[in-house]
MDAnalysis code that builds the backbone (N, CA, C; Angstrom):
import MDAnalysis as mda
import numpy as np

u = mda.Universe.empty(210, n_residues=70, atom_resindex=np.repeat(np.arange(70), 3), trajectory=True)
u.add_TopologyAttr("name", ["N", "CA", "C"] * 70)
u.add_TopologyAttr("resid", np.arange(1, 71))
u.add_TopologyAttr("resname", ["UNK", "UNK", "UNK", "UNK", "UNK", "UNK", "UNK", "UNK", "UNK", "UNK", "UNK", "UNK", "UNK", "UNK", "UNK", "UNK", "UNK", "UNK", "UNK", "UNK", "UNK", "UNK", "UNK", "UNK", "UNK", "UNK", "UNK", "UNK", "UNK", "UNK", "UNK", "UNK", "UNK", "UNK", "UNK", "UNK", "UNK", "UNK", "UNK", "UNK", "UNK", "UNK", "UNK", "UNK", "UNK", "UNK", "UNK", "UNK", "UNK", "UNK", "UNK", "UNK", "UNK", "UNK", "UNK", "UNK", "UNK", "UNK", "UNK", "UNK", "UNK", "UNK", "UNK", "UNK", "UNK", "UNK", "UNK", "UNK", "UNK", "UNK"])
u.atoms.positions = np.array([
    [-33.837, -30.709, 62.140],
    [-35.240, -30.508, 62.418],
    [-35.641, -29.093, 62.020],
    [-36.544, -28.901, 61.427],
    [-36.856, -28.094, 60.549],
    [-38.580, -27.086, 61.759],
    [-38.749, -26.067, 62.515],
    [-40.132, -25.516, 62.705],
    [-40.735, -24.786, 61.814],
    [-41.717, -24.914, 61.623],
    [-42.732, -23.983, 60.990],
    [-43.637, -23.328, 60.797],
    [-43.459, -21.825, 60.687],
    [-44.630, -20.825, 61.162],
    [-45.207, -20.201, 60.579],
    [-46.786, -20.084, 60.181],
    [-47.272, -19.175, 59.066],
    [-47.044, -17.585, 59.861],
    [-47.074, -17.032, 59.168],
    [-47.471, -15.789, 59.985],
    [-47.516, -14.659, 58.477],
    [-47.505, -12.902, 59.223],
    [-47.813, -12.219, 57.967],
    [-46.593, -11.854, 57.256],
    [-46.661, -11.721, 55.965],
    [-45.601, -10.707, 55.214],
    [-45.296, -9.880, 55.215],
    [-44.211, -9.314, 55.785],
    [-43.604, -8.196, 56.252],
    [-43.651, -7.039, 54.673],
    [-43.564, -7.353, 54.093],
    [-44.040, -6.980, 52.575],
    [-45.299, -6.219, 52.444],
    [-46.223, -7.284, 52.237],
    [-47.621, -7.129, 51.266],
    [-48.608, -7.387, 52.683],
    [-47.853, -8.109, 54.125],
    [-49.014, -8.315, 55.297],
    [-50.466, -9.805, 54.741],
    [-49.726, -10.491, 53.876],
    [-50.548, -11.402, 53.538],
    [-49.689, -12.519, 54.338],
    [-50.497, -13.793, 54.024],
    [-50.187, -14.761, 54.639],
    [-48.798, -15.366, 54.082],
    [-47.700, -15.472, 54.976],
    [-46.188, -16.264, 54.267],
    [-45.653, -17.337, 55.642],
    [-44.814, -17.911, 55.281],
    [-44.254, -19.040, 55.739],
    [-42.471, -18.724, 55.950],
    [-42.396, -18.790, 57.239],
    [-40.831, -18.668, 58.018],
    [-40.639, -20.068, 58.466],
    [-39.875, -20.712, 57.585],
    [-38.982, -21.488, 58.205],
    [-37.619, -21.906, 59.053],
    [-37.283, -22.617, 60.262],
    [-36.217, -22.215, 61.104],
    [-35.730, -23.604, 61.102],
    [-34.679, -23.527, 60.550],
    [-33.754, -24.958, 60.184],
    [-32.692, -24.842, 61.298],
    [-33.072, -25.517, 61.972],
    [-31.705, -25.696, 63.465],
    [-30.427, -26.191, 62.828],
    [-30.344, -27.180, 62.328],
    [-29.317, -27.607, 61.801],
    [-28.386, -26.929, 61.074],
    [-29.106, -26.487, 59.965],
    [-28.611, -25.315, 58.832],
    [-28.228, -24.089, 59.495],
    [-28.670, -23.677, 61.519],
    [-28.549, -22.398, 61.298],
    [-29.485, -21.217, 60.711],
    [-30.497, -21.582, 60.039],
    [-30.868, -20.804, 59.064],
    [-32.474, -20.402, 59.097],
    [-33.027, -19.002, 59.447],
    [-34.256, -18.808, 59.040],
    [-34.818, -18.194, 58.020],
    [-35.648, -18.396, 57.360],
    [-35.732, -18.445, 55.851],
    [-37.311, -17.651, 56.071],
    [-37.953, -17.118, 55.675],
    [-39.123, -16.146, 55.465],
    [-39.206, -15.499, 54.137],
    [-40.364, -16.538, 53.627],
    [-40.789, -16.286, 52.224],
    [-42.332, -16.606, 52.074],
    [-42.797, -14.820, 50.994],
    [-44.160, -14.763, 50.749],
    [-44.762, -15.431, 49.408],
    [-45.395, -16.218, 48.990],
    [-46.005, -16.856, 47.566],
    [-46.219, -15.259, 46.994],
    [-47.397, -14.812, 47.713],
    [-47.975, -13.825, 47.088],
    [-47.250, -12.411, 46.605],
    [-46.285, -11.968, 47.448],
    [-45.417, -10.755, 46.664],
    [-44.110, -11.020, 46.415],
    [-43.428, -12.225, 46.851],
    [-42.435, -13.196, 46.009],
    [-40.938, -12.632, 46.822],
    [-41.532, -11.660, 48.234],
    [-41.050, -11.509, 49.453],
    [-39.851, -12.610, 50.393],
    [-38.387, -12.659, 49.761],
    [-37.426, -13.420, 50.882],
    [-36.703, -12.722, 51.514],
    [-36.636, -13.551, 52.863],
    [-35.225, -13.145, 53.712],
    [-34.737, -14.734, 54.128],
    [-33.570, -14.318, 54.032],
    [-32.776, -15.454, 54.705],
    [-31.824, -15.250, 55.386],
    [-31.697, -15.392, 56.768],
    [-31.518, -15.175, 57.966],
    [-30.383, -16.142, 58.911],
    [-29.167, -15.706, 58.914],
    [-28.833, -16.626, 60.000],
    [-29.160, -16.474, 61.645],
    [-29.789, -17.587, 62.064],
    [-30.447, -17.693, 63.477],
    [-29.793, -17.774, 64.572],
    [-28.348, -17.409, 64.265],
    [-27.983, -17.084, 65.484],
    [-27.735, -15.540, 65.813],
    [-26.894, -15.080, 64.528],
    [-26.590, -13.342, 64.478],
    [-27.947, -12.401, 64.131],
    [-28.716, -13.334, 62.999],
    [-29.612, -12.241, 62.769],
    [-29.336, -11.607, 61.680],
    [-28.275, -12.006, 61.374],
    [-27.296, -11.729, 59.777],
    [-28.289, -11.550, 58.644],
    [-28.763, -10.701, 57.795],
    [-29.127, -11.273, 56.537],
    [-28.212, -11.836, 55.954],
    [-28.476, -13.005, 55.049],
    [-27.891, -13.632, 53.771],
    [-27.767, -13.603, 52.763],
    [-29.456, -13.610, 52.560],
    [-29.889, -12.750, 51.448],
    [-31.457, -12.338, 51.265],
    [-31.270, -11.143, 50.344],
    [-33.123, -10.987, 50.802],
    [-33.344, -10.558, 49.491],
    [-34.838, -10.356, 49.404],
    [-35.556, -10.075, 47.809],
    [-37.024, -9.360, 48.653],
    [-37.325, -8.470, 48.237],
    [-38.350, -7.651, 48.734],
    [-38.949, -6.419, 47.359],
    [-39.721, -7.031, 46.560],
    [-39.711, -5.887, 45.472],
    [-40.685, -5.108, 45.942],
    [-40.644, -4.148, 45.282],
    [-41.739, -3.459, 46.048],
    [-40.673, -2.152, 46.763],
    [-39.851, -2.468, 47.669],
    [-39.169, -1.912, 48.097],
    [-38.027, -1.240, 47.666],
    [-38.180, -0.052, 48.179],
    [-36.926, 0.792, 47.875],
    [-35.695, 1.107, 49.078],
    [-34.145, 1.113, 48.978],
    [-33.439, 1.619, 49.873],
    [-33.634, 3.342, 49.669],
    [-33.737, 3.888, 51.120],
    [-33.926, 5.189, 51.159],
    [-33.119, 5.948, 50.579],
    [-33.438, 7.058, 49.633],
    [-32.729, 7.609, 48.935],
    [-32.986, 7.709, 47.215],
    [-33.075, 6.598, 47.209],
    [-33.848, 6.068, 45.808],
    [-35.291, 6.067, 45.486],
    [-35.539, 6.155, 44.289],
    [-36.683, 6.399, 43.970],
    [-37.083, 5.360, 42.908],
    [-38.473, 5.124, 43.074],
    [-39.320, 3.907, 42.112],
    [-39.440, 4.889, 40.724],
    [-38.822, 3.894, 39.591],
    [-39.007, 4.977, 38.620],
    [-40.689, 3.984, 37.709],
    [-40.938, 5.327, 36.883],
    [-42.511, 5.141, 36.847],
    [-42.369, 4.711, 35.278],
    [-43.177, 4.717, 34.943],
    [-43.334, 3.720, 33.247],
    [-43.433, 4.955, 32.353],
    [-43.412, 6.064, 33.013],
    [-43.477, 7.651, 32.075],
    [-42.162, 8.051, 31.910],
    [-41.138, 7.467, 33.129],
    [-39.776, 7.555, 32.178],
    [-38.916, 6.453, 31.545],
    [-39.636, 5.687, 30.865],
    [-38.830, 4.903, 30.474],
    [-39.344, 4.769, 29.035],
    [-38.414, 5.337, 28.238],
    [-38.243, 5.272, 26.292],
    [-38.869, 4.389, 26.228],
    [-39.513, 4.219, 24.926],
    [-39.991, 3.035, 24.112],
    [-39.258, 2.812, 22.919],
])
């Protein structure tokens, strides 16, 4: 059995869809609009796997289109 919740994108704060698969274990939270996943096991809280562009791990830096050769 599968619940399902709109709520916002932790991302972009637009409208996305978290799904919570009892069976599987598994909550899944994904945005259409900034192409925003996590996938979640529902019992630990584990990520599985995630995709968040936009985002940087601290430390790193977004590189800009002024350094990159043509």
């Amino acid at each position: 059995m599968n619940n399902i919740q709109n709520i916002y994108c932790p991302n972009c704060g637009d409208r996305a869809l978290r799904v919570n698969s009892y069976e599987a274990k598994i909550m899944r939270t994904s945005c259409p609009h900034c192409d925003y996943l996590m996938v979640q096991c529902s019992e630990t809280g584990k990520v599985i796997e995630a995709y968040a562009p936009g985002l940087f791990p601290s430390g790193c830096s977004q590189l800009s289109t002024s350094s990159i050769s043509r």
